[in-house]
N, C-alpha and C positions, 0 to 999 in steps of 0.2 A: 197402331202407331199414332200417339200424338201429334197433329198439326197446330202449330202456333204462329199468327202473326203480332206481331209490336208495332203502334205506330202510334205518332201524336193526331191529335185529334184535330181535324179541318171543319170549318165551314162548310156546310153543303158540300161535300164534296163532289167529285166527278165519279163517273160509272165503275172504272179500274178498282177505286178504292174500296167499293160494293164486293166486286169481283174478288179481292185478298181475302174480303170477311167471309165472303163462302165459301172460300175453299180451305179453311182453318176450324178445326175444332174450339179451338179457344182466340179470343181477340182479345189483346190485351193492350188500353189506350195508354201509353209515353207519356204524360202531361203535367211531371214534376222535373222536367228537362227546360235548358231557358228557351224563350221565347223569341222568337225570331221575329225581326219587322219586313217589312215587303213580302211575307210568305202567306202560307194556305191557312195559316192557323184563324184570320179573323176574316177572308175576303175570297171569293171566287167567283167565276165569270158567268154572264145568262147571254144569250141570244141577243139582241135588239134589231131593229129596223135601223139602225143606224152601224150596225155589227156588233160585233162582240165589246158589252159591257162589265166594270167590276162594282160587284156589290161588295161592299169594305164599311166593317162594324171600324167606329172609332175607339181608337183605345187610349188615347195618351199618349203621351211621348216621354215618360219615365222610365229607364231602363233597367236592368238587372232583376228582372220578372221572370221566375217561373211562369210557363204555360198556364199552371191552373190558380197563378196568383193574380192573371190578369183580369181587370173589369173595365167592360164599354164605359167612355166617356161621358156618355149623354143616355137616356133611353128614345131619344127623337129617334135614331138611327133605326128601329124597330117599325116605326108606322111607313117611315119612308123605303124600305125593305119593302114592305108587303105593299105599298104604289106603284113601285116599281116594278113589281112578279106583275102583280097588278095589269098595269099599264100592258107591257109588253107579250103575256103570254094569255090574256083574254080569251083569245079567239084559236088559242091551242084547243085541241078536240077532248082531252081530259081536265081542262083547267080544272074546272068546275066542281070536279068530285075531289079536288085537294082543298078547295074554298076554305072549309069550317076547319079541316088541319092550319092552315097557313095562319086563320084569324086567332087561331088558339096560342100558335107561337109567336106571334107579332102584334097581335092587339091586345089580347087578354094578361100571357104572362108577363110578368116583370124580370128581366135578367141581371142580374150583378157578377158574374161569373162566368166568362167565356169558353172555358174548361166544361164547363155545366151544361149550358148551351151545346155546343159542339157535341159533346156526347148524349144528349137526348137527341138530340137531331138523328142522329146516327143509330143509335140504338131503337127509334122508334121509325124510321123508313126502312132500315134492315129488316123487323120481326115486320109489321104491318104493311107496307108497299111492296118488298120487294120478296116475301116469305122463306126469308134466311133463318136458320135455325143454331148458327152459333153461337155459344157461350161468350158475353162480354166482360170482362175484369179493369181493374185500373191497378198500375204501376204501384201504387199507392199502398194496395192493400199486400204487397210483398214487402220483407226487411231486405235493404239489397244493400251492395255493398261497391267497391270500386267505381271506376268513371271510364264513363264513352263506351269501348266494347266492351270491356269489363262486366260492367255493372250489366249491361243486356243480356253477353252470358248467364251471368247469376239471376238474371230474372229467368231465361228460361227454363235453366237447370231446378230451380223453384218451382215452375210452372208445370216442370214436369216435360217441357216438350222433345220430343224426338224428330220431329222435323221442323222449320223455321221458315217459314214462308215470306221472302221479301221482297219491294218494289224493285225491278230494275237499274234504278238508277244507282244502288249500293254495292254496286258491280267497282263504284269506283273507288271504294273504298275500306268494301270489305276483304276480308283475308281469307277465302273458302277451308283452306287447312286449317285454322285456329278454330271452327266447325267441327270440323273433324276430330280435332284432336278430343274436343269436351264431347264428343259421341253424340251430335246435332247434325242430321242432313240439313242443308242449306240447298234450298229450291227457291229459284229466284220467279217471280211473275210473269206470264206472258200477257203482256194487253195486247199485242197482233190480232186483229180479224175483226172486229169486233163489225156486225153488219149496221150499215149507217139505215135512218127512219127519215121521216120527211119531216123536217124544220119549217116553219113556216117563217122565218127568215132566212135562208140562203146564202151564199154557201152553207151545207154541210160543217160542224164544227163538233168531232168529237169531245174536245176538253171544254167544258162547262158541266156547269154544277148538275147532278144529278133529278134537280127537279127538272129541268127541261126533257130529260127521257119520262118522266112519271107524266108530265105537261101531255104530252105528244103522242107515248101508246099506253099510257096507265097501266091494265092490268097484264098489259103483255111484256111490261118491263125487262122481267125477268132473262126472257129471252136475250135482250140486248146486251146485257151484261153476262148471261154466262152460258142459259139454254141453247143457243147456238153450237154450240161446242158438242153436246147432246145429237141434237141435231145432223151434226156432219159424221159421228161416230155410228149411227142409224145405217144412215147413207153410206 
């Protein structure tokens, strides 16, 4: 049985978003859909000594952008990025073995493409940090047809998928029997449980970006994000 998740492609994301790509056979990134401002698509939050901060690539202020039409404004936003990680997560107990990762995304590459970005970031902490073994695809590489649900049906009916694997929050909007009818289980995500690690900023703050979990237990990541669940199934 086919698992498939859809979703556009964020910055860094947070651990949840880890958690969808593993439990899908196929991932397949949304990122010729518009572009949304104030969202996850170019910025997500880190730890600080002063609380929770947002790291936000600048994009411009010209609208009517496809996700993967968008490009940062500047490339300064890249050095001050990785000063930042920098600055604030030093003294985390696995900084250090992301180092030569971090300087390769922030100091060495050149980005023009936020779509690009986004999806390397993702695809490359998925298979290498976090030893997920899903299939990644883009929207792109389908001929799709209608808008809004539509066109997602027709991607997954494409993709081949038999089950649909989505966040939460599409409870508010989706229609479970329109699933149904195109012969698609729709299984929505649980992020409940997920066991909290030691921040060396305080409070505790599940939502941030996922390098602060790689920052803090590195090779034990995995755990955090989904081997728990293993775990309590043992037990």
């Amino acid at each position: 049985m086919k698992k498939v998740a859809v979703l556009q492609s964020n910055y860094i994301p947070w651990k949840g978003y880890f958690d969808i790509i593993n439990g899908c056979d196929e991932f397949i990134f949304l990122d010729d859909v518009q572009y949304t401002k104030n969202d996850w698509r170019n910025r997500n939050k880190i730890k600080s000594s002063a609380g929770t901060e947002w790291l936000t690539i600048p994009i411009g202020a010209s609208k009517g952008r496809l996700i993967c039409e968008v490009t940062p404004a500047s490339p300064v936003w890249a050095r001050k990025h990785y000063s930042t990680l920098s600055q604030n997560y030093a003294k985390a107990p696995f900084f250090s073995q992301y180092r030569e990762f971090l300087e390769h995304v922030y100091l060495e590459r050149q980005w023009t493409n936020l779509s690009e970005l986004n999806q390397f970031l993702i695809r490359y902490i998925s298979t290498e940090f976090l030893g997920i073994d899903t299939n990644f695809k883009d929207s792109r590489e389908f001929s799709l047809s209608g808008r809004k649900l539509d066109r997602l049906l027709d991607l997954l009916k494409k993709a081949g998928a038999e089950y649909y694997i989505s966040g939460p929050a599409a409870k508010e909007y989706i229609d479970d029997q329109t699933f149904a009818d195109a012969g698609i289980k729709l299984v929505y995500q649980d992020y409940s449980g997920y066991p909290e690690y030691k921040q060396i900023f305080p409070p505790f703050d599940h939502y941030v970006t996922v390098f602060d979990l790689l920052f803090h237990v590195g090779p034990d990541a995995p755990r955090y994000h989904r081997g728990w669940r293993e775990e309590e199934t043992r037990d």
